[in-house]
N, CA, C and O of each residue as an XYZ file, in Angstrom:
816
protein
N     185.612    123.555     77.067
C     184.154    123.587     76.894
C     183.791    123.021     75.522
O     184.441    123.448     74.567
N     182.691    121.977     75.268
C     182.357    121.400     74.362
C     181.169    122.777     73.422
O     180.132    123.372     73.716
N     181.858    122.750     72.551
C     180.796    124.058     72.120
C     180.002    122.887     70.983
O     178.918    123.399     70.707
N     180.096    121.970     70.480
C     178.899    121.121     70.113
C     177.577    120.736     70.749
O     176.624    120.310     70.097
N     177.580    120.942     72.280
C     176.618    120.952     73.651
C     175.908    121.757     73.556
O     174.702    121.686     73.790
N     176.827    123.170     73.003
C     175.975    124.229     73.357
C     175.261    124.350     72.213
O     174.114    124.794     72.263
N     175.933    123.913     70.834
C     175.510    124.386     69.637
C     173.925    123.940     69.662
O     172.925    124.500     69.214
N     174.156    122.390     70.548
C     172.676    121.143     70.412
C     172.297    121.865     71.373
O     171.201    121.887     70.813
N     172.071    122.721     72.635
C     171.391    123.588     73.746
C     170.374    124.648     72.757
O     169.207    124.899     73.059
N     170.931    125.088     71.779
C     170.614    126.207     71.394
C     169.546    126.263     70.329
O     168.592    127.039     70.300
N     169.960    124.991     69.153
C     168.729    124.118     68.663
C     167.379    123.841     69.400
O     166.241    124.151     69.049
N     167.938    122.966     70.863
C     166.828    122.688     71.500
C     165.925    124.390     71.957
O     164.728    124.618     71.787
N     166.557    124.971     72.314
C     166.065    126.011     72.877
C     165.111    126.691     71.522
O     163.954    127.052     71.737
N     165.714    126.809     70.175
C     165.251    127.739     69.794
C     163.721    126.754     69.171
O     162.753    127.333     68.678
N     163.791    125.417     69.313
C     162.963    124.601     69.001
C     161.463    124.902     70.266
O     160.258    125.101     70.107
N     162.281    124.803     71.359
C     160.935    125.413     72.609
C     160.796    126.444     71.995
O     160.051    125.982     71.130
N     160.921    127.663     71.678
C     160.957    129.085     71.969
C     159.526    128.815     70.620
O     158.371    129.227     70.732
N     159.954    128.226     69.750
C     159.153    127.794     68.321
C     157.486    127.483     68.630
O     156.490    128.099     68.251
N     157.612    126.381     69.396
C     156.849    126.032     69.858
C     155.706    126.778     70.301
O     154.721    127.002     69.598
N     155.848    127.112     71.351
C     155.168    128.130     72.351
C     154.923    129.753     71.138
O     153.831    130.308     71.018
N     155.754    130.047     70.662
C     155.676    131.437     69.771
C     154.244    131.185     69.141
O     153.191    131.806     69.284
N     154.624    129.849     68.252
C     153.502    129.354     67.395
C     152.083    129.371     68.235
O     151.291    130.260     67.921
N     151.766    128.601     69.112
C     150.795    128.437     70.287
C     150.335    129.977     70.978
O     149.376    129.983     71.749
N     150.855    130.901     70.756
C     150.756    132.257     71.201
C     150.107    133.138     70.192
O     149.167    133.925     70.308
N     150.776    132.837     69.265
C     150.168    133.584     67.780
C     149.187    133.043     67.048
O     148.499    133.765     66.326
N     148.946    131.452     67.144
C     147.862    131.625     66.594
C     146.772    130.683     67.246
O     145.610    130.564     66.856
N     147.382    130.020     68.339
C     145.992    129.647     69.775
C     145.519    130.809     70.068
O     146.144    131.848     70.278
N     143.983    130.553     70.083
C     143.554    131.438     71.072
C     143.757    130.936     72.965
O     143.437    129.823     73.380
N     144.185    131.750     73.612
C     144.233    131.198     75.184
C     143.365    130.205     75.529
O     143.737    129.048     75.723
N     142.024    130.641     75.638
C     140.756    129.727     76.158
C     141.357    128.197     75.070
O     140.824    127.113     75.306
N     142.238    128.268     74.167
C     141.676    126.717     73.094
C     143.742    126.325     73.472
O     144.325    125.514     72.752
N     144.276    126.842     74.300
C     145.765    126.676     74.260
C     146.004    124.982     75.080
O     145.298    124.594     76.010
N     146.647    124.529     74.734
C     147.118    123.075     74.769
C     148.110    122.968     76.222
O     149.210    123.499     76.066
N     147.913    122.461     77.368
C     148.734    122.173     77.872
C     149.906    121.528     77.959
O     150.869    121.763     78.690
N     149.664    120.287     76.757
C     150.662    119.709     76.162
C     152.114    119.951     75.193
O     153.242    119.496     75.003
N     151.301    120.864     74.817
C     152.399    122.102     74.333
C     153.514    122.356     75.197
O     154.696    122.075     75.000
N     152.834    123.088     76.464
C     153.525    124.106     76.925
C     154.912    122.828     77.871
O     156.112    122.979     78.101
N     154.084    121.844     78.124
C     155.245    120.121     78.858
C     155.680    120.205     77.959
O     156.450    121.165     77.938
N     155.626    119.632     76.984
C     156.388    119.341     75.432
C     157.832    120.539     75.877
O     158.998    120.256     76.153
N     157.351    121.494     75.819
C     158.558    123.133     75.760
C     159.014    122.198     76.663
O     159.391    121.142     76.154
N     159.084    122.290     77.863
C     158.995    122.419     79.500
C     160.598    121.256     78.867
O     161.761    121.549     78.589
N     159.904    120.075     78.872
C     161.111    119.075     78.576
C     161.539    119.233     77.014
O     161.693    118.143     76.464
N     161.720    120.152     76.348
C     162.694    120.617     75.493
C     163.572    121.144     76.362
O     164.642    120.541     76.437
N     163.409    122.286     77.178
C     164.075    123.352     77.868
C     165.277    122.548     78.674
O     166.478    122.810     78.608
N     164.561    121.354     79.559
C     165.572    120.569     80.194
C     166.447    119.481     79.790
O     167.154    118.800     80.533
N     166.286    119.373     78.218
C     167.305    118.739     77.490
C     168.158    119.526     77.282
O     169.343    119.194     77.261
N     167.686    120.935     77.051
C     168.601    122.110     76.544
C     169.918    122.009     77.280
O     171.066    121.767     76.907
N     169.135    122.388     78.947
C     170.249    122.959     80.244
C     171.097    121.499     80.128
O     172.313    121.558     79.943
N     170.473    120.283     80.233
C     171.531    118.880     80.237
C     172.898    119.389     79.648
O     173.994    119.633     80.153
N     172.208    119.472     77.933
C     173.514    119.953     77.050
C     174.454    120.728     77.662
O     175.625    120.371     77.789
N     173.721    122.462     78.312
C     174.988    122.951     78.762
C     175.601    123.076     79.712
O     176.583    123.815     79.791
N     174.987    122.128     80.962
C     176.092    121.518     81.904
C     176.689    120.230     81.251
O     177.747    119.905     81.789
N     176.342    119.514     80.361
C     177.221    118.601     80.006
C     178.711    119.585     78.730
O     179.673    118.930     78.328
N     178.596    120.599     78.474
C     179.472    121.133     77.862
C     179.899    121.471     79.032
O     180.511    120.457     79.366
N     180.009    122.340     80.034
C     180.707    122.469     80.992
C     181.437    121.830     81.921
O     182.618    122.152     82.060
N     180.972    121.008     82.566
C     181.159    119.391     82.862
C     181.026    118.300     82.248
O     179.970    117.924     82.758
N     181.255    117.653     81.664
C     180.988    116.058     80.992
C     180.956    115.157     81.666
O     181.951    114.718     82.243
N     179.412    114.510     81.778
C     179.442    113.831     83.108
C     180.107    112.789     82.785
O     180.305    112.231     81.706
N     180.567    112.504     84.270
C     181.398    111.080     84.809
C     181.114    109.907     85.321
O     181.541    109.916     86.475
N     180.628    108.916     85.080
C     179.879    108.449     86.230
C     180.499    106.919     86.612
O     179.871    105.929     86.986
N     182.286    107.114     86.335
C     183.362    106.247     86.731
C     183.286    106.039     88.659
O     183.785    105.087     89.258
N     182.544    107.187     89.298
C     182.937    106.872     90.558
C     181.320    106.447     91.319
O     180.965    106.484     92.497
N     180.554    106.030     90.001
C     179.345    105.457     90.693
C     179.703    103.620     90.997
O     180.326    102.945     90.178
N     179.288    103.194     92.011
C     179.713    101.720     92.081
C     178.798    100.412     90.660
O     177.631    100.066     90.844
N     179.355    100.065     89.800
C     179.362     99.365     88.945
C     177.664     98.519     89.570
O     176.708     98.441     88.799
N     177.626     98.234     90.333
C     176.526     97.353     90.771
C     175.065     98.200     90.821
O     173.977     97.626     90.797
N     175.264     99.961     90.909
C     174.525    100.527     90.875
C     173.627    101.209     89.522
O     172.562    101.778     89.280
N     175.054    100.638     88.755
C     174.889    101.350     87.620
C     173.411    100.118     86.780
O     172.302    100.279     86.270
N     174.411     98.882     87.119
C     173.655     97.582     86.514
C     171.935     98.003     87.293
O     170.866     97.985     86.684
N     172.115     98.302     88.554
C     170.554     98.215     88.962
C     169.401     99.136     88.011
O     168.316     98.796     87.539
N     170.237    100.596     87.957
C     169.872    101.292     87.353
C     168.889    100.954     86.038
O     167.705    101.142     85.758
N     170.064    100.343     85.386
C     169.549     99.485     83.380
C     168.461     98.681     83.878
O     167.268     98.834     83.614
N     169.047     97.704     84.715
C     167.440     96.521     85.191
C     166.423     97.299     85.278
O     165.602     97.074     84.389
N     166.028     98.460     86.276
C     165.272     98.978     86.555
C     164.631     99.855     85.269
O     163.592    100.514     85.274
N     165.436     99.684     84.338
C     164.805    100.611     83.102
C     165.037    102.193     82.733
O     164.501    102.860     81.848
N     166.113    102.604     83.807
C     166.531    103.758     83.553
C     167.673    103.821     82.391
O     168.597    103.007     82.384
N     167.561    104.715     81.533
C     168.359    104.744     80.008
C     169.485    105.542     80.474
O     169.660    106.752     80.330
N     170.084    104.843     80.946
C     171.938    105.088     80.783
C     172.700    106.201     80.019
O     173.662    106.932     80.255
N     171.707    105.971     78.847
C     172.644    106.564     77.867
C     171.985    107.906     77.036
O     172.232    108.488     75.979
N     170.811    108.073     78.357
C     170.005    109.427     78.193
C     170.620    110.621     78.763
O     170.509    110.768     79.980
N     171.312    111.585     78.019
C     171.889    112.666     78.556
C     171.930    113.555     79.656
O     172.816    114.101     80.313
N     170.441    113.524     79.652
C     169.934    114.408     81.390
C     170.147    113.477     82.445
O     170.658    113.772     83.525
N     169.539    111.764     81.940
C     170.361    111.204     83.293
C     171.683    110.940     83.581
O     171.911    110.342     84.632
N     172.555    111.242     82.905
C     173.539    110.543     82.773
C     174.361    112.139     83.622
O     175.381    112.030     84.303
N     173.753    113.306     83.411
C     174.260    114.428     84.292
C     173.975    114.068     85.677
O     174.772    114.240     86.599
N     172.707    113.518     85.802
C     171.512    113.898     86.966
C     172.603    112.782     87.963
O     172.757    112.896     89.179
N     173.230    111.783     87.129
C     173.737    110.609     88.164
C     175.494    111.323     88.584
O     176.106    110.980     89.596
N     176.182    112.614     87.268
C     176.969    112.274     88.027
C     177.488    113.866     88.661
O     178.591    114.412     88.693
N     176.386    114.199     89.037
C     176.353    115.820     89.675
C     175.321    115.152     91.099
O     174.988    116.031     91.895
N     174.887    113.882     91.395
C     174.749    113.729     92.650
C     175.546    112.511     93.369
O     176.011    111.800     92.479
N     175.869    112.016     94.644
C     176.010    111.356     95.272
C     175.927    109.762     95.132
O     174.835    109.307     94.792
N     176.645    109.157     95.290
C     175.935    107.818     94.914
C     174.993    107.277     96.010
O     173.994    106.615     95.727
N     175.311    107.549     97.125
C     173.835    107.185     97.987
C     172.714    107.548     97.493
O     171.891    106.652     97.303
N     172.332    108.997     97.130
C     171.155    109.019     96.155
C     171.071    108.477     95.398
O     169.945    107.980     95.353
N     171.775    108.158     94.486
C     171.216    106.786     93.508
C     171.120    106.087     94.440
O     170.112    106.303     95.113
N     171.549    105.567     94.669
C     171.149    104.062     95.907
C     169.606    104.496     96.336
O     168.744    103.895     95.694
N     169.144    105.406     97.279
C     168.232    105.608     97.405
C     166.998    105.891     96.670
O     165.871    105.678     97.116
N     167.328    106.489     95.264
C     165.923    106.434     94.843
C     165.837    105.248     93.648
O     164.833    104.889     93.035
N     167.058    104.817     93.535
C     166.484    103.008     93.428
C     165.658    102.207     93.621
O     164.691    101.797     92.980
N     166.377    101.851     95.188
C     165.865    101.427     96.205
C     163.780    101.797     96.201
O     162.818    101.037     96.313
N     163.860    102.809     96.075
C     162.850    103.568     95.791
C     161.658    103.008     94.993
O     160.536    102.667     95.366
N     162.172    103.015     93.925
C     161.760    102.638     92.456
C     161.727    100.936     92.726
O     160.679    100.331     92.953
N     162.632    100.503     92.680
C     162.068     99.247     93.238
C     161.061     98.950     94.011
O     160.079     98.285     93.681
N     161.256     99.390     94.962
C     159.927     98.773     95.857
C     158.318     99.644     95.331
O     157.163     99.267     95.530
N     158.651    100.478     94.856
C     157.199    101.142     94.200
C     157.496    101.044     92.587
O     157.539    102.087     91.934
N     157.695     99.804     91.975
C     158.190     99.474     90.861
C     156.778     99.459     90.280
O     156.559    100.427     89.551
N     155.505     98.381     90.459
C     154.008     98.351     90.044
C     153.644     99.277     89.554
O     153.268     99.252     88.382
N     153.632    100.908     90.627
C     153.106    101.670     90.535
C     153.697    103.199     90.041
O     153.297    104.327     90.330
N     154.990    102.677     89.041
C     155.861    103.680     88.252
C     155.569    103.436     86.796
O     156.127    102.514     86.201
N     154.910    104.050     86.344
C     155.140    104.204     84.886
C     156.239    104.938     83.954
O     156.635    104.525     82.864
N     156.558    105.860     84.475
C     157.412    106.948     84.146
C     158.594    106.771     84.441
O     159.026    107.920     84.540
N     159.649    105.883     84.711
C     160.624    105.386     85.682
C     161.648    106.780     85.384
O     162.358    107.251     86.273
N     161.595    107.258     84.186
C     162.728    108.068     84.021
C     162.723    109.153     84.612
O     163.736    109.428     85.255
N     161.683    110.045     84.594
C     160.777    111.234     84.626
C     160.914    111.247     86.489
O     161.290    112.177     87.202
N     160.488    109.955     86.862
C     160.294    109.683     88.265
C     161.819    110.211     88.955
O     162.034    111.070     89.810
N     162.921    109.156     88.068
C     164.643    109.099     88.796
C     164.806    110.510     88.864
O     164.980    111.063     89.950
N     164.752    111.328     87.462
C     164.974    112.747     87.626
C     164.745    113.387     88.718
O     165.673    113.652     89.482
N     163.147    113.834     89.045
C     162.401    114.508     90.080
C     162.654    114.025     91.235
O     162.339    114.819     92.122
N     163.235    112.738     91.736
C     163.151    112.075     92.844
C     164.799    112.342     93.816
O     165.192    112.606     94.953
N     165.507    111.948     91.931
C     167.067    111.877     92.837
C     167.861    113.573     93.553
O     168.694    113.463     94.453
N     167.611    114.489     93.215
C     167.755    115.635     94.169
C     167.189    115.716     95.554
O     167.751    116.108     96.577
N     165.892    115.242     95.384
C     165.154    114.766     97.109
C     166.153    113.741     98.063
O     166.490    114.020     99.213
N     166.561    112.463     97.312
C     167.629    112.135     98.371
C     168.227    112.281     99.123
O     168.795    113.275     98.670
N     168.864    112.056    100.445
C     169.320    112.424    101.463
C     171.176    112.086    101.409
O     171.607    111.012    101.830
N     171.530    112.495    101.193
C     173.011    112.002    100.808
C     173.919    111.079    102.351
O     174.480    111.828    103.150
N     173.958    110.084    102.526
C     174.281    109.192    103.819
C     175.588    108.379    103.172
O     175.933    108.138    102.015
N     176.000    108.155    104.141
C     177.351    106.964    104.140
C     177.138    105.683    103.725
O     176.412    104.870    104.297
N     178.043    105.422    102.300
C     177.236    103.950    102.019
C     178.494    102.951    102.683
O     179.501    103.460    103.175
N     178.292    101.543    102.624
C     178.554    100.619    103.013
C     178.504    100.533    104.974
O     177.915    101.349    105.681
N     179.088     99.638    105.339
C     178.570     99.017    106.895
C     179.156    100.633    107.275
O     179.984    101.372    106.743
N     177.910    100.790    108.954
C     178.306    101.350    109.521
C     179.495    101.401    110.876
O     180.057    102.314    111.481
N     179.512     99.673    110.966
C     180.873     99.469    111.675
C     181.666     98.612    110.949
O     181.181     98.112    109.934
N     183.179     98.255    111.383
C     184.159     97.601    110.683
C     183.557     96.166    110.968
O     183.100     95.730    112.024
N     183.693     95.497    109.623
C     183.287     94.078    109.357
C     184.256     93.140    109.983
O     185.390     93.160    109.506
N     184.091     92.579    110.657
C     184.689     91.398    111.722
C     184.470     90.005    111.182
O     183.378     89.437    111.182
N     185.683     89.469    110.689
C     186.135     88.516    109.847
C     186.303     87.344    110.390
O     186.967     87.582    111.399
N     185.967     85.418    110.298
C     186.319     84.630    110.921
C     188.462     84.868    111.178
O     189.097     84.434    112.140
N     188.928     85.500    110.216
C     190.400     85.485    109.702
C     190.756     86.764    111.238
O     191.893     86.913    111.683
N     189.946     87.259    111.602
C     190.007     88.587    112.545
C     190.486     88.104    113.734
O     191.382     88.642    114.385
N     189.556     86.495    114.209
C     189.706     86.057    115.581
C     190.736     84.740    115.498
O     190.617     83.720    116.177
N     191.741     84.997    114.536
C     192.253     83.637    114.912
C     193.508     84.029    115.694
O     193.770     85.231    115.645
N     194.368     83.227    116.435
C     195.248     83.487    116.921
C     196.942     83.097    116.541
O     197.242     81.906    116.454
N     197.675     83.836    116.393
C     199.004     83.352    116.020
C     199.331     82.160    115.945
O     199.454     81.505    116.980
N     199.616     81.422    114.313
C     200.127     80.393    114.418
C     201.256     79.900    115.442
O     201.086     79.014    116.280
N     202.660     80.757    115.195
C     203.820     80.912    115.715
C     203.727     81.052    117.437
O     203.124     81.853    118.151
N     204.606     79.897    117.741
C     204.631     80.091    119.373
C     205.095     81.600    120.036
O     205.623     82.585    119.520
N     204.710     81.348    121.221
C     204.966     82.543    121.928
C     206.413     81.759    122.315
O     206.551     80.580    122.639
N     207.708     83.071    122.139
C     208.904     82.779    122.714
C     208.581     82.581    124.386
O     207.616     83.027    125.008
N     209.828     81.679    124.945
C     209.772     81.510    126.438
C     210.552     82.696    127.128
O     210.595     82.710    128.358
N     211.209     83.752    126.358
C     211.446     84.874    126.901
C     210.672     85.815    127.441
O     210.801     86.567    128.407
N     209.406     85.539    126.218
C     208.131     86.902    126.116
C     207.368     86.042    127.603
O     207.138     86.581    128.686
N     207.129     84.770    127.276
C     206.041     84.780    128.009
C     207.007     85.244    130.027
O     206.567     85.913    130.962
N     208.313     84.504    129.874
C     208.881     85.059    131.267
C     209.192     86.276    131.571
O     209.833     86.562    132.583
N     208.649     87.357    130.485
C     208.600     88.721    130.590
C     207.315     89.138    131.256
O     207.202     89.922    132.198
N     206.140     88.335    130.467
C     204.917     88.824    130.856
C     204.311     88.279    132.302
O     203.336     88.808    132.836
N     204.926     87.304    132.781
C     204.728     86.361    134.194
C     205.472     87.777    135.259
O     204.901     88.329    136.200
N     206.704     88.042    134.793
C     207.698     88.906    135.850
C     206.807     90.049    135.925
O     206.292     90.168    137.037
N     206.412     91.082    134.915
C     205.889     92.210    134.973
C     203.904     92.270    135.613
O     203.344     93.311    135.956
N     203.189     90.749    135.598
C     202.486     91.132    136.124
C     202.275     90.093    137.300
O     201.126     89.865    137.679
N     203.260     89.512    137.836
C     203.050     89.005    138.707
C     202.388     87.556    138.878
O     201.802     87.193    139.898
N     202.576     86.757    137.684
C     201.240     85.956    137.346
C     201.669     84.651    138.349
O     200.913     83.910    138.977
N     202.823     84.641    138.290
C     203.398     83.561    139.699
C     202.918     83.431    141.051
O     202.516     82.425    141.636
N     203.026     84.592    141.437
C     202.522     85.145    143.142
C     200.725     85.001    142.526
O     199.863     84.277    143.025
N     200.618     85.613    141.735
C     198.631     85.243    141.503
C     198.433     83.612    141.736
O     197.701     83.014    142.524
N     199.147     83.242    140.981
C     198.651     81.647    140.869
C     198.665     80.782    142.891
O     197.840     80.249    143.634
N     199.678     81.033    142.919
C     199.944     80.318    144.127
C     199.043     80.736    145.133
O     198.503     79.973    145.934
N     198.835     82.398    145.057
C     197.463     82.786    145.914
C     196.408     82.049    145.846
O     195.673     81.731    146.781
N     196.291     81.690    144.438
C     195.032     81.428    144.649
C     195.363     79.294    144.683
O     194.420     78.552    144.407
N     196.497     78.820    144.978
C     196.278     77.762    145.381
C     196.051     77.627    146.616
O     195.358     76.736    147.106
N     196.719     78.658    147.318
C     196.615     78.127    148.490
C     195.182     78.719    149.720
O     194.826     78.451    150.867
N     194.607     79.927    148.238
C     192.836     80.098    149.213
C     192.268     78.517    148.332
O     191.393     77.906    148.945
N     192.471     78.245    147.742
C     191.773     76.720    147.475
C     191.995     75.587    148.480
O     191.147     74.947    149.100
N     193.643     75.461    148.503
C     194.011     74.635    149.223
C     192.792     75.028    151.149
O     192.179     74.324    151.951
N     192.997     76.075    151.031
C     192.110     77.040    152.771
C     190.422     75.912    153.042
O     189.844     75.264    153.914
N     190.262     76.434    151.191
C     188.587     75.850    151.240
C     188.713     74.359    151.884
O     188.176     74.138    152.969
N     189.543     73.179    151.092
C     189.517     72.312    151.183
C     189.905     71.817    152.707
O     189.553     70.697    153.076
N     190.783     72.862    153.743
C     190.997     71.885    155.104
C     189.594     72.606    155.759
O     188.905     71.846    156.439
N     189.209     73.738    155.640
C     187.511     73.882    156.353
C     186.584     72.428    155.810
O     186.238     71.611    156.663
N     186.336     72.275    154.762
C     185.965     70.666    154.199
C     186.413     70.193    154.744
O     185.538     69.456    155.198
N     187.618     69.837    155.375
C     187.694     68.346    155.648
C     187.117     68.443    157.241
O     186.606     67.415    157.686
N     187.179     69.631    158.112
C     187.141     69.819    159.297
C     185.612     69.587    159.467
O     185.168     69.175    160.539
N     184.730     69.882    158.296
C     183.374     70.297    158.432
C     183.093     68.708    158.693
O     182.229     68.384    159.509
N     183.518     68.152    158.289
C     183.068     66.642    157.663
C     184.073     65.494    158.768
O     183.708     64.323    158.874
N     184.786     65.785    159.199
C     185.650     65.471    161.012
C     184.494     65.568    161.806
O     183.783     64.690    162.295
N     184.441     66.666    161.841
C     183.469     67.359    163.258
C     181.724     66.937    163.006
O     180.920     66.964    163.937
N     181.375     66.584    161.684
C     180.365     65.889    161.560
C     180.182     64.412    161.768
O     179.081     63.959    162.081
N     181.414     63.528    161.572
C     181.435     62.471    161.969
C     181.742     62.114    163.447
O     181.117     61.193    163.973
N     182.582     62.733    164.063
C     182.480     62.960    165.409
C     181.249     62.868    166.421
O     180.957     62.189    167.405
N     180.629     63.988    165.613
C     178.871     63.776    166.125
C     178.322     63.142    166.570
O     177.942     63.041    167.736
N     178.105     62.341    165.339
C     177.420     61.084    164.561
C     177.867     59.813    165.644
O     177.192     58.875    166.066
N     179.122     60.148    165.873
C     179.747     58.535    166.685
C     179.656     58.441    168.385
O     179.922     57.408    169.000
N     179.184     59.859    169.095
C     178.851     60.376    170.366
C     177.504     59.298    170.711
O     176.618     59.140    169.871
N     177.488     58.809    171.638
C     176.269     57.815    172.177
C     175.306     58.986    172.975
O     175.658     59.584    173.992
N     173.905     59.177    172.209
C     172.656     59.766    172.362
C     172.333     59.358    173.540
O     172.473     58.136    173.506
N     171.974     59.678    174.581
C     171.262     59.323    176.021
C     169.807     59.634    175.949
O     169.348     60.637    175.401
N     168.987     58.532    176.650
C     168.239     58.585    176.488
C     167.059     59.258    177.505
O     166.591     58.686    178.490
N     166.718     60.514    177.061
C     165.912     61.319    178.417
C     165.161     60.377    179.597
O     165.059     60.827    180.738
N     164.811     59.478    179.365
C     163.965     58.406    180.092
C     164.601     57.783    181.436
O     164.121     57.555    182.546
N     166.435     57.523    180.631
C     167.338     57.127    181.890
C     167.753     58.097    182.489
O     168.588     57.679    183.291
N     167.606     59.669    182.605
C     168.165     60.647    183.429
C     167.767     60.522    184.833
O     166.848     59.763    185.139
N     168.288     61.095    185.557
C     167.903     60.539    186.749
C     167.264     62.155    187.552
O     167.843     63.239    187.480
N     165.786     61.845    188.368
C     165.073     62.697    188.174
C     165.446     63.521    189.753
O     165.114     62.728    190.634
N     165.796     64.322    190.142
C     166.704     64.943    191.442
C     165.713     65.436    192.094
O     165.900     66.599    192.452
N     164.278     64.772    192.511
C     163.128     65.258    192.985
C     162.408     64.069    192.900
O     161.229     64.035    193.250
């Protein structure tokens, strides 16, 4: 345990406690400052930073490097103590998400820091990267190296691919003598001499 954390917790604290004492003793209520009492408010939560960072020292080696960079772009101070807990006592999808966040309602953030704080516990903690396995041109190629003539006369014997083939030459070969018969028996037809109803001979 870092007892320098706590020593700076305890400063901060007795600095709120100061504050507010003063504002008590000699504000009157009706004339008391709200600003004051925020002022305490975020003393108090620099305080607690300190003494979870004496207890834990945050880490934030297992946030992804690209998140961290978004973070700085976006204007969040890195190297501000409460965030620097806040990032590594949550999830990195929450960072991702209230990024993400902050970005797209970037115009209308003034407070970016104040915002990450209050926002990143709301996050929903989800699975980052693809939700299915990424399928590579390198995925669909097929074995340089020939197939041995053992394997493939293994795989012909066991499923029969010999007896398949010839089946199906010889329902092809089937199609083709109905064709030729269709096309016999149509010319046949064709070469029969038509009589003409006129010469029949009338049996009445």
């Amino acid at each position: 345990m870092e007892y320098d954390r706590l020593k700076a917790a305890i400063v901060l604290l007795r600095e709120a406690a100061s504050r507010l004492h003063s504002m008590v003793e000699i504000t009157p209520a009706e004339r008391a400052s709200n600003l004051t009492v925020a002022e305490a408010m975020e003393t108090v939560k620099k305080a607690l930073a300190e003494m979870s960072a004496a207890v834990n020292p945050p880490i934030t080696t297992q946030i992804p490097q690209e998140l961290l960079d978004k973070a700085e772009a976006l204007g969040i101070p890195l190297d501000d103590l409460e965030v620097r807990v806040a990032i590594s006592s949550h999830h990195p999808s929450q960072l991702a998400g209230v990024l993400q966040e902050i970005e797209s309602r970037a115009a209308n953030i003034k407070r970016r820091r104040e915002y990450f704080l209050v926002r990143l516990p709301d996050m929903p903690v989800e699975q980052l990267g693809p939700r299915v396995p990424v399928v590579t041109a390198a995925d669909l190629k097929w074995p340089e190296e020939a197939t041995p003539p053992e394997v493939i006369n293994a795989i012909k014997a066991k499923y029969g691919i010999d007896k398949l083939m010839q089946q199906r030459t010889s329902r092809s070969s089937l199609f083709e003598k109905i064709k030729e018969a269709n096309e016999a028996l149509g010319k046949a037809q064709s070469a029969e001499p038509v009589s003409d109803p006129d010469d029949d001979e009338i049996p009445f």
